[in-house]
C-alpha positions as a Markdown table, in Angstrom:
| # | Residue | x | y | z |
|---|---|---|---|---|
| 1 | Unk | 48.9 | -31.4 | -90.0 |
| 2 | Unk | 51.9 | -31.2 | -87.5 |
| 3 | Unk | 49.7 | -28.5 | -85.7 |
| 4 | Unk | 46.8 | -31.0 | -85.3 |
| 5 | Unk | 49.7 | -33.8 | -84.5 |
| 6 | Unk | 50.8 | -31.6 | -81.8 |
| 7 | Unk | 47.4 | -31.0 | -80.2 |
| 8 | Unk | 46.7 | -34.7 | -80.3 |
| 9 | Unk | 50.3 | -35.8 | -78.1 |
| 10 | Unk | 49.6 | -32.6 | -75.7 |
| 11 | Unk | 46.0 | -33.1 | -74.6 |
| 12 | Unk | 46.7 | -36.8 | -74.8 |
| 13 | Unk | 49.0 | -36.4 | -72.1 |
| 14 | Unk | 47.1 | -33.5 | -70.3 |
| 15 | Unk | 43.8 | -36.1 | -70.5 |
| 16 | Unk | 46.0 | -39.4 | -68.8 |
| 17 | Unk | 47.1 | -37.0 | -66.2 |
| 18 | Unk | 43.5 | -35.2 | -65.3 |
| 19 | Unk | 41.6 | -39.0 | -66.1 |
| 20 | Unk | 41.3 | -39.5 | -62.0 |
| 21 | Unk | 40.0 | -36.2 | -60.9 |
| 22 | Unk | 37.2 | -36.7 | -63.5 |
| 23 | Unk | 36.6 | -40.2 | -62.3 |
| 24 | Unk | 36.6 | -39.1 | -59.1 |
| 25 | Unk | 34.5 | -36.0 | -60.1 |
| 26 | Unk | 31.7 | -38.8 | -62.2 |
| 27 | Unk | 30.9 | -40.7 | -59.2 |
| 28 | Unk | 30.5 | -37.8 | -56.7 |
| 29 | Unk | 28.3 | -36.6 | -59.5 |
| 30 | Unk | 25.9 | -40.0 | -59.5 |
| 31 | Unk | 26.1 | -39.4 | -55.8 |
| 32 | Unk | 28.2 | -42.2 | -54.6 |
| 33 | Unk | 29.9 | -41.7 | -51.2 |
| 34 | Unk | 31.8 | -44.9 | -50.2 |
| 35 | Unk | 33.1 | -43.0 | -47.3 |
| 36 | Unk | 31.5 | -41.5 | -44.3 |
| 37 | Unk | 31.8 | -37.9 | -43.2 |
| 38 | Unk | 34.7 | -36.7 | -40.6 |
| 39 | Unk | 35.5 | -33.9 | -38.7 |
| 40 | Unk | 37.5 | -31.7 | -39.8 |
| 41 | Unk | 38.2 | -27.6 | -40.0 |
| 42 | Unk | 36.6 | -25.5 | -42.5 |
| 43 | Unk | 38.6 | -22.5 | -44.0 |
| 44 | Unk | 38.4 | -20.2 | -40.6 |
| 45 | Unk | 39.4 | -23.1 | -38.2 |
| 46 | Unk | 35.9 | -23.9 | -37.0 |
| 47 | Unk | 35.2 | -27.8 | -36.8 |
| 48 | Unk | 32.8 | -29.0 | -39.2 |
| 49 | Unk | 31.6 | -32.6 | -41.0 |
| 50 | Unk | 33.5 | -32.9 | -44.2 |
| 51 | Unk | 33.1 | -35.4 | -47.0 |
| 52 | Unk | 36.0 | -36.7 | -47.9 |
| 53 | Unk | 37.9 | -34.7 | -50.5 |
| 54 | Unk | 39.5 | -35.9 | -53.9 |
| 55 | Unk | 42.8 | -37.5 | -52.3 |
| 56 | Unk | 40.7 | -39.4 | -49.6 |
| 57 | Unk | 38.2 | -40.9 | -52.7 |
| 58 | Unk | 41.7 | -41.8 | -54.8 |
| 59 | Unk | 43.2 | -43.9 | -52.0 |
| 60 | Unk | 39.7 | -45.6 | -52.1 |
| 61 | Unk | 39.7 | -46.4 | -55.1 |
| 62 | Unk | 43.2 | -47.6 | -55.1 |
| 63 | Unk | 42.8 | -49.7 | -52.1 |
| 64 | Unk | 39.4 | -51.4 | -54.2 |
| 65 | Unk | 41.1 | -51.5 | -57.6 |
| 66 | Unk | 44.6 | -50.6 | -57.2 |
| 67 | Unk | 46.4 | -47.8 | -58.5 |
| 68 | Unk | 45.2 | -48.6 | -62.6 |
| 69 | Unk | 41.8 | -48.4 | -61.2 |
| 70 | Unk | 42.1 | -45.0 | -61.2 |
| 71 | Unk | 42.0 | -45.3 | -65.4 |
| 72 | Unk | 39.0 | -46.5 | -66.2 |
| 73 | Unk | 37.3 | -45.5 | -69.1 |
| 74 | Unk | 40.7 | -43.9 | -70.4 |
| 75 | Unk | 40.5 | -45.5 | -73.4 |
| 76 | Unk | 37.2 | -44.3 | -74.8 |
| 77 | Unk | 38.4 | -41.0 | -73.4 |
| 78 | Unk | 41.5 | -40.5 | -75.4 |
| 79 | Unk | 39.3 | -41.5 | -78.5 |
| 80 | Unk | 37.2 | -39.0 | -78.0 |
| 81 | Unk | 40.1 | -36.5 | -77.9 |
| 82 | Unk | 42.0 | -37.3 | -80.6 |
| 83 | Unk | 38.5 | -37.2 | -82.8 |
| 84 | Unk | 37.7 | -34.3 | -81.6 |
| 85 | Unk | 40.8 | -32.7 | -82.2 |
| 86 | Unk | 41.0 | -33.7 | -85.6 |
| 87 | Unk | 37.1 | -33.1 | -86.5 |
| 88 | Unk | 37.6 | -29.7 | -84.6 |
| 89 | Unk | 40.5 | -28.4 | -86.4 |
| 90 | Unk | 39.0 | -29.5 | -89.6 |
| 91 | Unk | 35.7 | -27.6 | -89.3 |
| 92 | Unk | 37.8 | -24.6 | -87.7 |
| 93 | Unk | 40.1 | -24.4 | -90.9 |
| 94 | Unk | 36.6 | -24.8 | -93.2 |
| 95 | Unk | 35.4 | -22.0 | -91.6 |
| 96 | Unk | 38.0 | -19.4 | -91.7 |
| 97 | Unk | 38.6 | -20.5 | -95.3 |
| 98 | Unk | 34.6 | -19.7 | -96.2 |
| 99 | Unk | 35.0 | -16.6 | -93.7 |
| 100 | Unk | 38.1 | -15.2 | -96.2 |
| 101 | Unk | 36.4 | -16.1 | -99.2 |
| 102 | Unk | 33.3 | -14.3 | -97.9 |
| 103 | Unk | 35.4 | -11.5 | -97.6 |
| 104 | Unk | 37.1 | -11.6 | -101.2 |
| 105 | Unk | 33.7 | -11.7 | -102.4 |
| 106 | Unk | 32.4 | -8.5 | -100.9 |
| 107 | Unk | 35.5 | -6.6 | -101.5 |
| 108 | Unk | 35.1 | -7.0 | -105.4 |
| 109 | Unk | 31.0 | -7.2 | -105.5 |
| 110 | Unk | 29.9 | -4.1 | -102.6 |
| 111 | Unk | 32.0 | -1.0 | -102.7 |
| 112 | Unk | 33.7 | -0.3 | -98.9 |
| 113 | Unk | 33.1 | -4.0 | -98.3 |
| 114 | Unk | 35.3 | -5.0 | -95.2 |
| 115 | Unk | 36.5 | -7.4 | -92.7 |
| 116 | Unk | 35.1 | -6.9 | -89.0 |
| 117 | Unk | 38.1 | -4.9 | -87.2 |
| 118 | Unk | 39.9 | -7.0 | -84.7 |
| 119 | Unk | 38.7 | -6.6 | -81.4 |
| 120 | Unk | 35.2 | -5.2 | -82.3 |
| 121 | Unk | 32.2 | -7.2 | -81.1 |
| 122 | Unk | 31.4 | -8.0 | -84.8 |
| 123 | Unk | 34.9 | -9.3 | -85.0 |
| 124 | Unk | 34.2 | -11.1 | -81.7 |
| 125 | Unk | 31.1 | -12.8 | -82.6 |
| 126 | Unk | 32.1 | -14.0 | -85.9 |
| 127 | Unk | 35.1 | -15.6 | -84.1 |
| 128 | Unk | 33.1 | -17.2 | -81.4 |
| 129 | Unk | 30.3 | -18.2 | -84.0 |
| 130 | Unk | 33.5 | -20.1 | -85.9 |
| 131 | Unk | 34.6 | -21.5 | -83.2 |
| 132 | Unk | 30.7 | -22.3 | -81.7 |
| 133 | Unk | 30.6 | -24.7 | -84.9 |
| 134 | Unk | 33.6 | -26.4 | -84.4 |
| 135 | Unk | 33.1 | -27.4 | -81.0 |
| 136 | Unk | 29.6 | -28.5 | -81.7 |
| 137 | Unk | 30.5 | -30.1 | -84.6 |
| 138 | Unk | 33.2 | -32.2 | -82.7 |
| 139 | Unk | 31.1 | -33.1 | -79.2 |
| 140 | Unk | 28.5 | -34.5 | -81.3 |
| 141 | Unk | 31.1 | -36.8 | -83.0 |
| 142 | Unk | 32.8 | -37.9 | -80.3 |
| 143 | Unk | 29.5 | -38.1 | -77.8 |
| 144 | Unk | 29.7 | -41.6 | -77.7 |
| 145 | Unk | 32.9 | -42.1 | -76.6 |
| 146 | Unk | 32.1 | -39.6 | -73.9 |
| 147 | Unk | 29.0 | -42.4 | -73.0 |
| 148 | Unk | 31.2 | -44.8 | -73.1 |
| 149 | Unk | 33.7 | -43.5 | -70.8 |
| 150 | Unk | 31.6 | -42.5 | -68.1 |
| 151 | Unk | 29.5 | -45.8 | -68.2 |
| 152 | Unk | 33.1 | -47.0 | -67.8 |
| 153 | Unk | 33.7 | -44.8 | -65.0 |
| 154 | Unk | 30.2 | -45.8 | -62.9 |
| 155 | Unk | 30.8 | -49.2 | -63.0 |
| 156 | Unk | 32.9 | -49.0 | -59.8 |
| 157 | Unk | 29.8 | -48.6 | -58.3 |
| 158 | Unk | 28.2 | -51.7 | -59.0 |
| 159 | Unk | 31.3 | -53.7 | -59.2 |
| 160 | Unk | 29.9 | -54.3 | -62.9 |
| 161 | Unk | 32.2 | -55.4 | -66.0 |
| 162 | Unk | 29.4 | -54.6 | -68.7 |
| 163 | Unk | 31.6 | -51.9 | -70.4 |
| 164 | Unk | 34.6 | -53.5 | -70.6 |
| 165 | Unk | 36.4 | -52.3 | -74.0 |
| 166 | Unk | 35.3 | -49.6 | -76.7 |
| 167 | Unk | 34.2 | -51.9 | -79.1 |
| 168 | Unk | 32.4 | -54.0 | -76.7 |
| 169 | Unk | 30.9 | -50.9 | -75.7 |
| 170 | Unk | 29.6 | -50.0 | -79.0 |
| 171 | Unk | 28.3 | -53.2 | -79.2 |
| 172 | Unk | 26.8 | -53.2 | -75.9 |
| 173 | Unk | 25.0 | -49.8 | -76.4 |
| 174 | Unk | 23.8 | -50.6 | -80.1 |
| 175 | Unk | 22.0 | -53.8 | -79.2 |
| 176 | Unk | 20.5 | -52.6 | -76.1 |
| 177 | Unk | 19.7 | -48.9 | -76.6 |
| 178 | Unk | 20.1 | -48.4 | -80.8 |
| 179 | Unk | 21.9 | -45.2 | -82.0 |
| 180 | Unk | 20.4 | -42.8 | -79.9 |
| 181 | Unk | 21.8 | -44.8 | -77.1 |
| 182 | Unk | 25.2 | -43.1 | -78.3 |
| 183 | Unk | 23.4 | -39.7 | -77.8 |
| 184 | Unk | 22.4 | -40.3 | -74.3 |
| 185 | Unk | 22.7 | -36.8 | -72.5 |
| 186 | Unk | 24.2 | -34.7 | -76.4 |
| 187 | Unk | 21.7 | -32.0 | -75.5 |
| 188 | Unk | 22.7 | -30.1 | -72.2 |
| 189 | Unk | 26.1 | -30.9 | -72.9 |
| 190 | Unk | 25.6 | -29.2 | -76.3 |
| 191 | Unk | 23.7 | -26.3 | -74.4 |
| 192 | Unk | 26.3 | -26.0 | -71.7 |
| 193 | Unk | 29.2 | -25.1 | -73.9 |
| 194 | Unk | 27.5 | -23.2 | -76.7 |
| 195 | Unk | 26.6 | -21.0 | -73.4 |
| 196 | Unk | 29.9 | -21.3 | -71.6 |
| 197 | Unk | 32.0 | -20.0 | -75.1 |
| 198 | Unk | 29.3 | -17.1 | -75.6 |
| 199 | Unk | 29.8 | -16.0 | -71.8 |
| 200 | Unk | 33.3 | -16.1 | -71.9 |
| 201 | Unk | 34.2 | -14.4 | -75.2 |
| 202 | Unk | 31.6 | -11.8 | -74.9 |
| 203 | Unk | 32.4 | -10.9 | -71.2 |
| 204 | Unk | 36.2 | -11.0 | -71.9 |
| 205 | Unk | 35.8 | -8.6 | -74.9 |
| 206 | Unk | 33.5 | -6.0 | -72.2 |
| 207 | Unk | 36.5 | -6.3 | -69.9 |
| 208 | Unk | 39.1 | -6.0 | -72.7 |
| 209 | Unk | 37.2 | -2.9 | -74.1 |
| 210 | Unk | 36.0 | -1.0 | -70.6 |
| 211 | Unk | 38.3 | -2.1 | -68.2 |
| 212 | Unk | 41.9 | -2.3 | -70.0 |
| 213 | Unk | 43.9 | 0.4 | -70.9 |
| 214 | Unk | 45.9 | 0.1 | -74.3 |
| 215 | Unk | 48.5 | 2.5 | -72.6 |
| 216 | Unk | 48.4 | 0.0 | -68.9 |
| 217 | Unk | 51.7 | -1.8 | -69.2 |
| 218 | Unk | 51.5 | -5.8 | -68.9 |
| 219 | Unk | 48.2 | -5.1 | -71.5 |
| 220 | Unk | 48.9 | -8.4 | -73.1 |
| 221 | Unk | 49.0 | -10.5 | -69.5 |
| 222 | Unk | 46.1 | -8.9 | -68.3 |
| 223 | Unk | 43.7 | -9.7 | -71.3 |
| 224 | Unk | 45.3 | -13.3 | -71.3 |
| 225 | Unk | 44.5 | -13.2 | -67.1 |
| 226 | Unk | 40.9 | -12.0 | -68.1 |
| 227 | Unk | 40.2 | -14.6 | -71.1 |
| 228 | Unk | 41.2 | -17.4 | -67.7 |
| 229 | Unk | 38.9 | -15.6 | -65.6 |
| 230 | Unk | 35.9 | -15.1 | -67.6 |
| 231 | Unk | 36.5 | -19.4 | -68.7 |
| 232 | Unk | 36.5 | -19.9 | -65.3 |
| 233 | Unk | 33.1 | -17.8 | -64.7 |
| 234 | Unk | 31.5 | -19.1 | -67.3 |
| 235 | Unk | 32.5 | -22.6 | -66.7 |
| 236 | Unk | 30.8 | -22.5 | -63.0 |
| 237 | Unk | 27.1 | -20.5 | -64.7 |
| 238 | Unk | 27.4 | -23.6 | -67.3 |
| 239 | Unk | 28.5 | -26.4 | -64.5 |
| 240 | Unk | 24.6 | -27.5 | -64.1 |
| 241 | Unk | 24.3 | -28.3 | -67.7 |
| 242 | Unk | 27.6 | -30.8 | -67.4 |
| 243 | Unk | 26.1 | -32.6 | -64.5 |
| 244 | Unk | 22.7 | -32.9 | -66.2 |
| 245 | Unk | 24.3 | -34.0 | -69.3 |
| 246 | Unk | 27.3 | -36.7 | -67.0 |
| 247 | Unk | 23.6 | -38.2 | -65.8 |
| 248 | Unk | 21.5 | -38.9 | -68.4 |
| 249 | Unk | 24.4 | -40.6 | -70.6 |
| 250 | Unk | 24.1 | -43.0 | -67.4 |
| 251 | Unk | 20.7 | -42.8 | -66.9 |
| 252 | Unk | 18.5 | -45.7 | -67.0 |
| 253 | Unk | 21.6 | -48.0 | -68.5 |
| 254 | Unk | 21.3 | -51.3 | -66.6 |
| 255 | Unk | 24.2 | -50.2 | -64.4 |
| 256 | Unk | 24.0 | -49.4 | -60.4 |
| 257 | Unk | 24.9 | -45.9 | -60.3 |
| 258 | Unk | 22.4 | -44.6 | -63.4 |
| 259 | Unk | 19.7 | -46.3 | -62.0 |
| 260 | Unk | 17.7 | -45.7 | -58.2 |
| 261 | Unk | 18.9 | -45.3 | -55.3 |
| 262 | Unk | 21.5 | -43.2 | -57.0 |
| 263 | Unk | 19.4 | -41.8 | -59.7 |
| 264 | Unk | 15.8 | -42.0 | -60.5 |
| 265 | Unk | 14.5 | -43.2 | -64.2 |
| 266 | Unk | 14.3 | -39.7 | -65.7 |
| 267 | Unk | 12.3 | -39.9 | -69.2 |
| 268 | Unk | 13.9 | -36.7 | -70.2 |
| 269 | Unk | 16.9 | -34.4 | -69.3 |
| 270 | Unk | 14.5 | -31.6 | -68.3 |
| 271 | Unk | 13.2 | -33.8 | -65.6 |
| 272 | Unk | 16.2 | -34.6 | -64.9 |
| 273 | Unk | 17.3 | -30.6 | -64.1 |
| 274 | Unk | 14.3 | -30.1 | -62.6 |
| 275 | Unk | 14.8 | -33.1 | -60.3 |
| 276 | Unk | 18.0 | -32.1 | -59.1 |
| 277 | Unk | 17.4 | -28.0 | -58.6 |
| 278 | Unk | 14.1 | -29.4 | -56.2 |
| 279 | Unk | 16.6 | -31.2 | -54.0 |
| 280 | Unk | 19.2 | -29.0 | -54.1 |
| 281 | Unk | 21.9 | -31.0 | -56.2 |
| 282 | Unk | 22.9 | -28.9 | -59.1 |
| 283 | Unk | 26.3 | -28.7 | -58.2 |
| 284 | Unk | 26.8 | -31.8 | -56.6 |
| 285 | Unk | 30.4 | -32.7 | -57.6 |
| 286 | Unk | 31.7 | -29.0 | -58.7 |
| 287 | Unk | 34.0 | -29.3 | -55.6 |
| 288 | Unk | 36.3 | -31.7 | -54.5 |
| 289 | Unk | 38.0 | -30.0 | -51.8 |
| 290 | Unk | 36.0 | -28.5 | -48.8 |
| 291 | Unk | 32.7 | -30.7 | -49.6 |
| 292 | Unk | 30.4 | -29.6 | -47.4 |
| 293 | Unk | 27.5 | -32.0 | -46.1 |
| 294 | Unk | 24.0 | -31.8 | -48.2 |
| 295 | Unk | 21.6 | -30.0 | -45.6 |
| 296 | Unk | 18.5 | -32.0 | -44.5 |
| 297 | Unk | 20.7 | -35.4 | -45.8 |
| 298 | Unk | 21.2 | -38.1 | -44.5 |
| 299 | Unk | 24.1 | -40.6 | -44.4 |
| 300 | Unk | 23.1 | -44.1 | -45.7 |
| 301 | Unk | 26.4 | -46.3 | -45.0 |
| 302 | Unk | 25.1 | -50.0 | -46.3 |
| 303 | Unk | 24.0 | -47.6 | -49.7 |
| 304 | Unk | 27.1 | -45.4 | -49.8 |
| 305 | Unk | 24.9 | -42.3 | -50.6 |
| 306 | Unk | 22.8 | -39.8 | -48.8 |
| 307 | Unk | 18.9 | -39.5 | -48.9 |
């Protein structure tokens, strides 16, 4: 229990102090620009048209909203995380106690019966299937919070106040949209980080296995260094799923920014994917440094977008 307590207050605080990069992060996503581009320099010093980066998109918002306007949709958001802490840790203890029982049980019923040797793949896949369950377990209980927060979040774009607290916002979605209003976009975000845990575990435990020496000194550093960079591999093959997922739980929801010019009605998620990789957009709002300009785009300043 004082673990769980203890996850709660630290990603609490880690979730107040990331909340503007992913607002910031959401609305490049819809495809709002409320700035032009500029000249600037590109990483060799040649001059190039930038969009404005995450710092010039803050002081925007601050200079619309103020500095608080930076927190919308915080509250929904730190709902979602304590849930899903608690929901996570809970199916994660379940697990390992069926996983030790299961083992009990074949010790005294098959002779040689055994647990999977740390660091094997068995060992490895047993883990991540654990661990694939307790995840899935918590997005799909805290998915509408996640709505809810980024509904939140788009408003900016529309000036709209439709979504202004999380019980309002149940409310809201429930009479307009019925349950499955709360589930709007729970399947590529499902998909993305069943994908991203199985590509990150499975390629860290190659690199672990083939590339690391037990005798190497710094061995513990340099699996730890490896576990980072495979999450952040993974996390960049999985980013289209994210995006897909950030758009249809805006899609089509009576607000500005999930409906056209920023986003076409998109009767499923798939069309939605496919709609994006034709133009080009699947990582549309990966970066927010060094944003290049969308070839073949234009700049539409009384929109705020390109077309």
């Amino acid at each position: 229990m004082a673990d769980t307590c203890g996850q709660i207050l630290l990603g609490s605080g880690l979730t107040v102090l990331s909340h503007p990069l992913m607002y910031i992060k959401v609305l490049i996503q819809v495809g709002h620009e409320p700035l032009p581009p500029t000249l600037g320099r590109n990483l060799f010093g040649r001059q190039v048209y930038q969009l404005p980066g995450m710092f010039a998109y803050a002081k925007h918002i601050i200079k619309v909203d103020g500095k608080i306007g930076l927190f919308k949709g915080l509250g929904p958001r730190l709902c979602a995380g304590t849930i899903g802490t608690v929901v996570h840790s809970k199916v994660a203890q379940k697990c390992q106690e069926q996983g030790t029982a299961k083992v009990r049980v074949s010790h005294h019923s098959v002779p040689g019966g055994h647990k999977a040797v740390e660091g094997s793949l068995q060992h490895v896949v047993d883990e991540t299937t654990k661990e694939m369950f307790a995840r899935s377990c918590a997005t799909i209980v805290t998915h509408p919070f996640h709505v809810i927060t980024l509904r939140c979040m788009v408003q900016f774009i529309g000036r709209e106040t439709k979504y202004s607290g999380v019980f309002d916002s149940i409310v809201t979605v429930y009479r307009e949209e019925g349950i499955l209003g709360f589930f709007a976009g729970l399947i590529p975000r499902l998909l993305g980080d069943i994908l991203s845990l199985w590509i990150c575990n499975l390629l860290a435990h190659l690199i672990n296995t083939y590339a690391i020496d037990d005798s190497m000194s710094h061995t513990g550093e340099i699996r730890n260094c490896s576990q980072a960079v495979t999450g952040f591999f993974a996390s960049m093959l999985t980013y289209p799923f994210v995006l897909v997922s950030n758009l249809m739980a805006v899609n089509n929801c009576g607000l500005a920014g999930g409906l056209p010019p920023y986003a076409s009605a998109y009767p499923t998620w798939v069309d939605c994917w496919r709609h994006l990789s034709k133009e080009g957009n699947m990582s549309r709002g990966n970066s927010l440094f060094f944003r290049k300009l969308p070839v073949g785009k234009m700049y539409a300043i009384d929109q705020k977008r390109f077309f």
